[in-house]
C-alpha positions in Angstrom: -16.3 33.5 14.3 -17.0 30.4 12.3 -20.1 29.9 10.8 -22.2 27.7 13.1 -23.4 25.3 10.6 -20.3 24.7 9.0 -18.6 24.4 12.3 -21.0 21.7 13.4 -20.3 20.2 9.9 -16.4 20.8 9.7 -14.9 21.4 13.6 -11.4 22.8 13.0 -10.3 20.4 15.8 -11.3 17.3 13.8 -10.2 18.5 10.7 -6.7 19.5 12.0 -6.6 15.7 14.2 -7.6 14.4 10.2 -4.7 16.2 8.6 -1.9 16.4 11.2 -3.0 20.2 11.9 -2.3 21.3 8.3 -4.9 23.0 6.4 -5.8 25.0 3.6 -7.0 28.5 3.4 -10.3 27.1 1.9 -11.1 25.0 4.4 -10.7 27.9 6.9 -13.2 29.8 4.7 -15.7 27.0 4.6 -15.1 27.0 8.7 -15.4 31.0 9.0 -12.3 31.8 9.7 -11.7 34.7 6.7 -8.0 36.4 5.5 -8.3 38.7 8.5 -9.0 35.7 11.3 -5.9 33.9 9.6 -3.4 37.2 9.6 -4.3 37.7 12.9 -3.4 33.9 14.4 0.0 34.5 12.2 0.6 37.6 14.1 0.0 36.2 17.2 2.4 33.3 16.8 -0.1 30.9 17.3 -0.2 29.5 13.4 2.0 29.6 10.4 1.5 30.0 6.8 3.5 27.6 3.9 3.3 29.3 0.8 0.2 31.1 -0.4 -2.7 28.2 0.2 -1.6 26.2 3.3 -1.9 26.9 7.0 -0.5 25.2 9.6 -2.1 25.6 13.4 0.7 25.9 15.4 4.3 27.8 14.9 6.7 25.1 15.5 9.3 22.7 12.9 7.2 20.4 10.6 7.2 16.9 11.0 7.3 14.5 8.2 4.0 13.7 7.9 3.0 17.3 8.2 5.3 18.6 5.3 4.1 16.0 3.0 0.4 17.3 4.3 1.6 20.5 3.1 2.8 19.3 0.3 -0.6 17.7 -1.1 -2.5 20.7 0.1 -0.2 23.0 -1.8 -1.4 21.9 -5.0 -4.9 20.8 -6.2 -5.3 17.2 -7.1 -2.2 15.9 -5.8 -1.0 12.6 -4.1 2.5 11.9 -3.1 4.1 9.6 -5.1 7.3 7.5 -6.2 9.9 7.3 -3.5 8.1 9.2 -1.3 4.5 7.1 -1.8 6.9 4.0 -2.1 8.1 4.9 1.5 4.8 5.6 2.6 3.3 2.2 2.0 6.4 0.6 4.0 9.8 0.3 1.6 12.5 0.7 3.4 16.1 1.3 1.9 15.2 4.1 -0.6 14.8 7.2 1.7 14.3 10.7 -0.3 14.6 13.9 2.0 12.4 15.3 -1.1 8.7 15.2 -1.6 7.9 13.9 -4.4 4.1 14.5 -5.9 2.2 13.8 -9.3 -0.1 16.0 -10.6 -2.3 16.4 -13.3 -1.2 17.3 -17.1 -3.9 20.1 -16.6 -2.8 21.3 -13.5 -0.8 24.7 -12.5 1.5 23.6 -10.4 3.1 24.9 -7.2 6.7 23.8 -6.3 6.9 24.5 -2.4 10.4 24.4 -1.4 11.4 20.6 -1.0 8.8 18.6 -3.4 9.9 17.2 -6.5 6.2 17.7 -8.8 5.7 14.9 -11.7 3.8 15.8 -14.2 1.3 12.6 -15.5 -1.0 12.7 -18.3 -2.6 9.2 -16.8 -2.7 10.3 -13.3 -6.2 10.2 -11.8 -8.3 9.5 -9.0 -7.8 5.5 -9.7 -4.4 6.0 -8.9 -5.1 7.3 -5.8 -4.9 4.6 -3.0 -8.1 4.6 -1.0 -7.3 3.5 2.4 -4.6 6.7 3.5 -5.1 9.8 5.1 -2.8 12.1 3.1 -3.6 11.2 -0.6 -1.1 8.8 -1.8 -0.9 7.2 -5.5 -0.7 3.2 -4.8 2.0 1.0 -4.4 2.2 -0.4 -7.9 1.8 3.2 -9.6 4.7 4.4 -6.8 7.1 1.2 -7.4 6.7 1.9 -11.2 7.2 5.5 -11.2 10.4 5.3 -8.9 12.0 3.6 -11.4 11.0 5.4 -14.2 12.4 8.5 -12.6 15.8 6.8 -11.2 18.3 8.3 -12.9 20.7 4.7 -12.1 19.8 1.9 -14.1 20.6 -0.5 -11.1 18.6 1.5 -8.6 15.6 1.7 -10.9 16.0 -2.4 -10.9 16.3 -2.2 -7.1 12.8 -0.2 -6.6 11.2 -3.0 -8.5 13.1 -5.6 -6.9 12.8 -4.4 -3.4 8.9 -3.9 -3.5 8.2 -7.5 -4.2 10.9 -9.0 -1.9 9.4 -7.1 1.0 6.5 -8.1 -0.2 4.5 -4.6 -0.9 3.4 -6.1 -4.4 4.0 -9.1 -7.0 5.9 -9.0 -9.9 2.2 -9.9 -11.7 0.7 -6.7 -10.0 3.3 -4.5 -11.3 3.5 -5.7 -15.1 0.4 -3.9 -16.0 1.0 -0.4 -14.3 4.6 -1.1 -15.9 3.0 -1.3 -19.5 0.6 1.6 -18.6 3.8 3.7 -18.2 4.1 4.0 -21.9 6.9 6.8 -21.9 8.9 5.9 -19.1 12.5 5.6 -19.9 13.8 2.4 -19.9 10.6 0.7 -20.6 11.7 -2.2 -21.9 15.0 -2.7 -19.7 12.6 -2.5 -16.4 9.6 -5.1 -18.0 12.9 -7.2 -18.5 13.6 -7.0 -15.1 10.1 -7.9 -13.9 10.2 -10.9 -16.2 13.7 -11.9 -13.9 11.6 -10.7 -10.8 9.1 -13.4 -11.9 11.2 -16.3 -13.6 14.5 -16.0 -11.8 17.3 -15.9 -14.0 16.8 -18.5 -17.0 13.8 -16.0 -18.2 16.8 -14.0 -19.8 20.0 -14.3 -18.9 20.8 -18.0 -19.5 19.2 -17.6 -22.9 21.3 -14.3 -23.4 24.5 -15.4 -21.4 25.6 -17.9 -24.6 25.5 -14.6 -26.9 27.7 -13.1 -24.0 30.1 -16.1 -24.8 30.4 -16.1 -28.0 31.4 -12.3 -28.1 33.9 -13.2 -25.5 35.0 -16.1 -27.6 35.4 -18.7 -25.3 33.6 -22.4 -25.8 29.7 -22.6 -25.6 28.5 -22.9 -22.4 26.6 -26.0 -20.9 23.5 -24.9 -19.1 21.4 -26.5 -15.9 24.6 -28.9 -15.2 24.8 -30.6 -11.8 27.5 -31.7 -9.5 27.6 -33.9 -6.6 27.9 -32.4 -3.1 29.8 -33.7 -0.3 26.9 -35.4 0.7 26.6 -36.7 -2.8 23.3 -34.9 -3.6 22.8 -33.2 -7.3 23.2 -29.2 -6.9 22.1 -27.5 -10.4 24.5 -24.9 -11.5 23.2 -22.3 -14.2 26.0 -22.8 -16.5 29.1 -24.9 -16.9 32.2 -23.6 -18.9 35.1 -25.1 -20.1 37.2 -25.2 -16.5 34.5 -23.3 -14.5 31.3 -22.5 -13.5 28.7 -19.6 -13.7 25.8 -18.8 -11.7 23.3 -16.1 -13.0 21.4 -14.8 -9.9 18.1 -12.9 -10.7 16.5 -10.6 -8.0 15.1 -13.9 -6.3 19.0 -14.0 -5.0 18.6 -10.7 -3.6 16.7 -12.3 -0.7 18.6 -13.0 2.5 17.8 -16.3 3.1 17.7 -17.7 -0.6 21.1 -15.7 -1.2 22.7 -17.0 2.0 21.2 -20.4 0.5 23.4 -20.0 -2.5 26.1 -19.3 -1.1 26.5 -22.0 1.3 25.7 -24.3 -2.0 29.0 -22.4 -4.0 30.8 -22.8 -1.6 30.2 -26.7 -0.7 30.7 -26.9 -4.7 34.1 -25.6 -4.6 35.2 -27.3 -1.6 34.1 -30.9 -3.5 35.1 -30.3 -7.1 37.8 -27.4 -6.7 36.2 -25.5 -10.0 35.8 -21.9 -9.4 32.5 -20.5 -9.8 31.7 -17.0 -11.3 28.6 -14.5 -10.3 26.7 -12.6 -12.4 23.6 -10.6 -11.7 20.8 -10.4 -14.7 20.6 -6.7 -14.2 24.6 -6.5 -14.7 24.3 -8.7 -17.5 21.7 -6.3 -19.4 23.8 -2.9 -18.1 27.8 -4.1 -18.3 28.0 -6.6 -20.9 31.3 -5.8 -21.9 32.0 -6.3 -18.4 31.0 -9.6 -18.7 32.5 -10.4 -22.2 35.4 -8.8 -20.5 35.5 -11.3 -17.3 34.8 -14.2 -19.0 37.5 -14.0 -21.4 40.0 -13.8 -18.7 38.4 -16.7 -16.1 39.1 -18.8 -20.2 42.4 -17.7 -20.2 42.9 -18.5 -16.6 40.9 -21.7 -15.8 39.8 -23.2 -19.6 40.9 -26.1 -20.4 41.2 -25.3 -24.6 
């Protein structure tokens, strides 16, 4: 029988409505309910046990939310993090079927069947966002380390990307976490790509894009030209080349309406002046620029003037 002070204190029914009936074997203890009480719920198929610290009261499949309770209560001091705290505070489009958690550098971690466990010598309870239920680290810390972890170049662009255009965070907001994350890979590649998040493409890839020519030997290109529209107003154009055009489009492009914008404008452009237009991303230019060297030495062969 529980303990009546620490029943009155700790009912199992609020504590199981507070964690999606998922609990550890310590909080049973603080509620009464010994090794023996516990074995015999499990026997009678009324509870189930996940792993050797957590209990869940009833004997049914897990939901989501009650796996990744399990999953925090599996190890001490952990929050779910990256894709899975990512998801959690409302990203949509990066989906991981594992749970992902950070722990502490001083931990002895647990890996439960199904978790992914980071390892963080910063990780503390700062990180920790303050407002959820199931401990989860906060939306800048779990954009950050997503992308850190991302094996793809161009995903680990698209975590950062896709926070701010869905509006989770600001580009400003993530910097510093960013240049907290002093051994994540691709450091420098992903503050780059904030710096696009933040000043669209002429932060770096106009400035970058002449080098680009040059290596591709083609004539130097002409940035922030305009043409006249149908209508005879003055669209800006990133670059002008010898017999075309180039546009650079930073993640700001990546949002529907400003992309569906653009290309609207393109193709109004080519209608009116009949110069082909070329497309390059800034996170292409920074991971393919051979690619690039590649393309633009044929579009000189095919549409240059020289």
């Amino acid at each position: 029988m529980p303990r009546p002070a620490l029943a009155a204190k700790y009912p199992l029914r609020g504590l199981a409505e507070a964690q999606s009936d998922v609990v550890t074997r310590e909080q049973l203890r603080e509620l009464g309910f010994g090794r023996d009480a516990v074995r015999a719920q499990v026997v009678a198929r009324r509870w189930q046990v996940v792993g050797p610290r957590v209990v869940v009261l009833h004997n049914g499949p897990l939901t989501i939310i009650q796996r990744q309770w399990a999953a925090v209560l599996s190890q001490p001091r952990a929050a779910l993090a990256g894709p899975t705290a990512a998801s959690a505070h409302g990203l949509r489009g990066f989906e991981d079927d594992d749970i992902h958690l950070l722990v502490p550098y001083d931990s002895r971690p647990r890996q439960p069947p199904g978790t992914r466990l980071h390892i963080s010598r910063r990780f503390s309870l700062d990180d920790v966002h303050p407002g959820r239920s199931i401990p989860t680290v906060r939306v800048e810390r779990a954009l950050v380390d997503a992308a850190s972890w991302c094996q793809q170049p161009r995903k680990a662009a698209a975590f950062l990307a896709a926070g701010v255009q869905q509006r989770l965070t600001t580009a400003q907001r993530l910097r510093p976490e960013m240049v907290a994350a002093s051994r994540a890979p691709r450091r420098r590649f992903l503050l780059n790509v904030l710096g696009d998040i933040e000043g669209g493409a002429e932060s770096f890839a106009e400035i970058d894009f002449g080098r680009l020519a040059r290596l591709a030997r083609v004539a130097p290109p002409k940035r922030q030209a305009f043409r006249l529209d149908h209508a005879g107003r003055r669209r800006f154009l990133d670059v002008e080349m010898d017999g075309y055009d180039v546009e650079i489009d930073g993640a700001v492009h990546l949002r529907p309406l400003r992309y569906w914008d653009d290309m609207e404008r393109q193709n109004d452009l080519i209608i009116v002046t009949g110069r082909p237009i070329l497309r390059f991303s800034t996170v292409g230019i920074r991971l393919m620029p051979e690619r690039v060297i590649e393309q633009l030495a044929a579009a000189d062969r095919r549409f240059g003037k020289g």
